[in-house]
Structures are given as structure tokens and as C-alpha cells.
C-alpha positions in Angstrom: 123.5 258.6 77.7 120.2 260.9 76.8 119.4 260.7 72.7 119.5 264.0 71.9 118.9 263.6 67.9 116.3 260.8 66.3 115.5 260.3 62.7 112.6 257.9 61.7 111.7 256.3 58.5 113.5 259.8 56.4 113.3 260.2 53.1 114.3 263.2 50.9 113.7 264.0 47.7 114.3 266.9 45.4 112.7 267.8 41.7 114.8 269.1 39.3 113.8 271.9 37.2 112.7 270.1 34.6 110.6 268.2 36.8 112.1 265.1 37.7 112.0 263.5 41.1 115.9 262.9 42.4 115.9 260.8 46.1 118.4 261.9 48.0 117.9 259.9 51.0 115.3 256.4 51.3 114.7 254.8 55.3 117.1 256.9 57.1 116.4 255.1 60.5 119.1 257.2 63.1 119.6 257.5 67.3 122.6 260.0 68.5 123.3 260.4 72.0 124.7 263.6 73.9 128.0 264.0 73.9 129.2 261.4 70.8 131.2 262.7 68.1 129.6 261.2 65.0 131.1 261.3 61.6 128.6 260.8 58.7 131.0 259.1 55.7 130.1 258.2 52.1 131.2 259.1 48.5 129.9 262.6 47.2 126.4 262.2 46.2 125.2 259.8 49.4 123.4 262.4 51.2 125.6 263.4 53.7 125.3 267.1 53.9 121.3 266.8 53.1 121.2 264.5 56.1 123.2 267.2 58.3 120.4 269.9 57.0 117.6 267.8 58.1 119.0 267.6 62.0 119.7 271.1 61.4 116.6 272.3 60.5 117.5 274.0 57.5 115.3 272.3 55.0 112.3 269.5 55.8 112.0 265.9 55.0 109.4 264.3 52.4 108.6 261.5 54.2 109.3 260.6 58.3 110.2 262.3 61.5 113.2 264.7 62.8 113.5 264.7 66.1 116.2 267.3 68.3 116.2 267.5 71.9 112.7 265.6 72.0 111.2 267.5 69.8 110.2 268.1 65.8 112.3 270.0 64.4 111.4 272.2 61.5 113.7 275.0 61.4 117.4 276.2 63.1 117.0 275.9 66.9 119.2 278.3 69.2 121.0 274.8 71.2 122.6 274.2 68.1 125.2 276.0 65.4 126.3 274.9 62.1 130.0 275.0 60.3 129.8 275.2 56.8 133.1 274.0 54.6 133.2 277.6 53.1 134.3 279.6 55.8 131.0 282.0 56.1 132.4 284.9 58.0 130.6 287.7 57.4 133.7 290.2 55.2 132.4 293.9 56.2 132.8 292.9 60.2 136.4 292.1 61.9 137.3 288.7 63.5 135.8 289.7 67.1 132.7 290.8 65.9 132.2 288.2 63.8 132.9 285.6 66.7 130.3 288.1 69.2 127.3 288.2 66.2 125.6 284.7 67.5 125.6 286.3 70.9 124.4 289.6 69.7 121.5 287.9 68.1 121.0 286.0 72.0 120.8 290.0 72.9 123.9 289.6 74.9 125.3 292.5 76.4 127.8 293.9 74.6 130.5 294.2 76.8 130.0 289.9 78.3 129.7 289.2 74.8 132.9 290.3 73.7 134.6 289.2 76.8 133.5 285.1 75.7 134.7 286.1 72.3 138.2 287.0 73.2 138.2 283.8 75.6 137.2 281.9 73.0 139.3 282.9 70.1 142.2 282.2 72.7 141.4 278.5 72.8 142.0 278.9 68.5 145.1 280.3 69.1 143.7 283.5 67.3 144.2 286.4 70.0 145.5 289.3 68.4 143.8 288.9 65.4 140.8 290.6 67.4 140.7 293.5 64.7 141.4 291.9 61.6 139.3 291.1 58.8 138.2 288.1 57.2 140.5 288.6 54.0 143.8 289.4 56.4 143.7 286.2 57.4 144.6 282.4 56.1 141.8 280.0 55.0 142.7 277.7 58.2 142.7 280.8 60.8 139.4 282.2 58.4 138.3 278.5 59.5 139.3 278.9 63.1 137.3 282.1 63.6 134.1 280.2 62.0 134.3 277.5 64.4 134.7 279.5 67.0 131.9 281.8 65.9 130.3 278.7 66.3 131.2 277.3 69.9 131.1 280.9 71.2 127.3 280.2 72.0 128.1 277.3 73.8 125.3 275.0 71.7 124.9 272.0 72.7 124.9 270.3 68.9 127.8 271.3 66.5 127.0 270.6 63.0 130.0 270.8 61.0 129.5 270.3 57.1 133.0 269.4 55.9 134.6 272.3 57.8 138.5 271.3 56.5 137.6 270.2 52.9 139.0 273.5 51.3 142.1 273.6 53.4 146.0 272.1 52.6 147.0 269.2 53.8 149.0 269.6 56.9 146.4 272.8 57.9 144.0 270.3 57.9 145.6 267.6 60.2 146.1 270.7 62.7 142.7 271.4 62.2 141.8 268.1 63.2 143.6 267.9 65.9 142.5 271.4 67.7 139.2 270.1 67.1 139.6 267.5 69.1 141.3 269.2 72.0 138.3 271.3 72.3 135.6 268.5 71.8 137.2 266.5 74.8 137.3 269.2 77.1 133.1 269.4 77.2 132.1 266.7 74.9 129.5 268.5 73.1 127.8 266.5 70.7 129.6 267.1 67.1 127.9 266.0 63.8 130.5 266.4 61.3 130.1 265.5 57.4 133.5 264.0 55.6 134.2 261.9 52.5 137.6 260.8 54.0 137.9 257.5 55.7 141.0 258.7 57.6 139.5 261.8 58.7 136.1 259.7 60.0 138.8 257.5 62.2 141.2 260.0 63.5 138.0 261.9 64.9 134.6 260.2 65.6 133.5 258.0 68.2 130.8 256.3 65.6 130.9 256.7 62.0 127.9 256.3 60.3 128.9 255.0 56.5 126.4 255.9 53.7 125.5 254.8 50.2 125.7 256.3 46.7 122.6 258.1 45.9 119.9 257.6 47.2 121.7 257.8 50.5 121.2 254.8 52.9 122.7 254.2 56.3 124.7 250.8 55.6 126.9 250.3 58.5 126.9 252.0 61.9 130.9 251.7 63.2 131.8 252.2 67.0 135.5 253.2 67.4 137.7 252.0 70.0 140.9 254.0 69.9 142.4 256.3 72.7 142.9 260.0 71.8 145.0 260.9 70.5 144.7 258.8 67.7 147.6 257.3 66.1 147.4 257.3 62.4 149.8 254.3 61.9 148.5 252.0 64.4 147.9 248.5 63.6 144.3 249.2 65.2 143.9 252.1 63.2 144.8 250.0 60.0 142.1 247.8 60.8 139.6 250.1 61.0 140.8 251.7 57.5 140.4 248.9 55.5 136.9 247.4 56.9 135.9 250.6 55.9 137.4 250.7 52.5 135.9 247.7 52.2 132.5 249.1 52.4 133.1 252.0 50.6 135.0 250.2 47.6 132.5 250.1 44.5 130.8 252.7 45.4 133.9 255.5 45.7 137.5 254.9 44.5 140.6 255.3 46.8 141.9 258.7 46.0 145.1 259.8 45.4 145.3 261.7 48.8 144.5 257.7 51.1 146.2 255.8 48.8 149.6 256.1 50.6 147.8 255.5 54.0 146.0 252.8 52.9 148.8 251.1 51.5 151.0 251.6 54.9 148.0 250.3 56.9 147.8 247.1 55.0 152.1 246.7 56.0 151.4 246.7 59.6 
């Protein structure tokens, strides 16, 4: 497959306002490949989101090279869209106009424009919510709207910065799961930022684990599972705890794994 993102020798560092230096990211050495579904995973504070910003233009490195579609990159590019964990819709515009305002700025026509929003907001199972606004509707349909904001410019990169952190637990696993339905019917390539070991498995193809501050690339996992993914799978199990593993001593099992991580380790 074509490389279609390239990071070489990174680093990123940020000064406080009193003036110290904080490094954020040291020798962040990186190849992605169209169509992979990466999952960037480490404790809060290991760089993940700055690392997403970097491919996505939204802020520069210090030191090294950021490469997108074989070129530098040094600011947001129009082959690629970006979903934030808040949900970003713009309040004062309903949910079709919201999902149309990336193809306005292409200078779409209007009327082809909100014909791929409608189609699009289908595929979310939000049709019929064409006229409502933001605060009408629940975080995960506010979510759904964003990401179909963001796929209604058909980009060929999806950068997706936590995108189900703020939502309940079983809106999440749906989430996750109509993600994936979409993502296997083109395979465009997904960069998507998570803390949650589970969440890295049940989605990615690779999943790039990271350090505690200053962020390092430490292990670079393929996964072998089918989709759909079983959660409870002995494979799936196996998978979980090489990566706890890593990540032990440098972020505690939460509450919300511990239960999985327990059931794993009883297949």
C-alpha cells in the first residue's frame, strides 16, 4: 500500500508561561499507509493529541519533518478533516447545514451539497433530524452529526481526537461500532487518538502505544482479528494484556477495563 503520512526525527516542545521548556514529543520516527485504521494509545500526557495536530497541520514541529500525501505539511490540507472529542458543531446553524458547511467552503453548489448531506446523515441513522439544532439533540447523535460533518467531504485522512471520550458507556460501544461499519465500506485512512486499550483493539488495524511525557513511540502493534471484533475472545484477551503490560507503570488500570481485563485473563 502507498504511505500516505511520514514523520521523521519529530520533536515538540512547548514553553510555559513562565518560560520553561516542556517536551511533549522526542524521536517520533512514523510510516502510515492508505487505508489503515491506526489507533495512537498511551496515558494522558504522552502526546497523543499533539502528535494528531502535527499530521494535521494545526500546529508545527520544533525539530524534524511532517510529511502528508508526499508533501510538508504546514497547515490544514483540504484531503483531510479532523474530529475533535467536543462535538464542534457550530450552535446558530441546524444539523444539515452544519453537515453541508465543509462543502460550502469547497464552493459546492448548494443544492449537490445538501443532497451528499442528507445521504450522508442517513448512513448515521440521523435523517429527520435535517432541521434540528445542535442543543435538540443527544451528545452521541451531536457526535454523529460531527463525524459526518466530517466524512461529508469524502477526505481521504480522518483525524479523530478522542471523538467518544465524553459519551456513556453503551453510546460509545455503538459509536464504535458504526464507526467501523462506515470505515470498511471505503477504508479511508482513520487516525484516531484514545487512552483505552479496549477501544485501540476493538477498532485499529495497528496501534501505535506511546510513553508518558515526553511522548515516544514504544511499540508499534499489528492486529489480527476479523471484524467484527469480539470483545471476549481468547485472541482479544491476548492482545489486552500484552498491551497492559506496556502500559502498566506508566498508567493504572481504570475502573472502567478492570472488569474486562479481569475476564480476559479467565479465558
Amino acid at each position: 500500500m502507498k504511505e500516505i503520512i511520514r514523520l521523521r526525527e519529530v520533536n515538540k516542545t512547548f514553553t510555559s508561561e513562565k518560560g520553561h521548556n516542556i517536551e511533549a514529543l522526542q524521536d517520533i520516527n512514523l510510516s502510515i499507509e492508505e487505508s489503515q485504521f491506526i489507533c495512537l494509545l498511551g496515558p494522558s500526557g504522552s502526546g497523543k493529541s499533539t502528535l494528531l495536530r502535527l499530521m494535521a497541520g494545526l500546529m508545527d514541529a520544533s525539530e524534524g519533518e511532517v510529511e502528508v500525501m508526499g508533501k510538508s505539511i504546514k497547515k490544514p490540507i483540504s484531503e483531510a478533516s479532523m474530529v475533535f472529542q467536543e462535538y464542534s458543531l457550530l450552535p446558530w446553524r441546524n444539523i444539515i447545514d452544519n453537515v453541508a458547511f465543509g462543502l460550502e467552503v469547497r464552493k459546492v453548489p448548494k443544492k449537490e451539497g445538501y443532497a451528499i448531506a442528507r445521504n450522508i446523515l442517513g448512513k448515521f441513522g440521523l435523517e429527520g433530524f435535517e432541521k434540528n439544532y445542535p442543543y435538540e439533540l443527544s451528545g452521541g447523535m451531536q457526535q454523529r452529526a460531527a463525524i459526518a460533518r466530517a466524512m461529508a467531504v469524502s477526505p481521504e485522512i480522518l483525524y479523530m481526537d478522542e471523538p467518544f471520550g465524553a459519551l456513556d458507556a453503551h453510546t460509545r460501544l455503538q459509536m464504535q461500532q458504526e464507526l467501523i461499519s462506515f470505515w470498511l465500506k471505503d477504508k479511508r485512512t482513520i487516525v484516531f487518538v484514545t487512552h483505552s486499550v479496549e477501544e485501540a483493539i476493538f477498532l485499529g488495524t495497528r496501534i501505535i502505544v506511546m510513553s508518558s511525557r515526553p511522548g515516544r513511540i514504544i511499540e508499534d502493534f499489528q492486529i489480527d482479528l476479523p471484524y467484527p471484533r469480539d470483545r471476549w475472545s481468547g485472541k482479544f484477551g491476548h492482545y489486552f494484556n500484552r498491551l497492559m503490560d506496556l502500559m502498566n507503570g506508566k498508567s493504572s488500570i481504570t475502573e472502567e477495563y478492570s472488569e474486562v481485563y479481569n475476564q480476559c485473563n479467565n479465558l
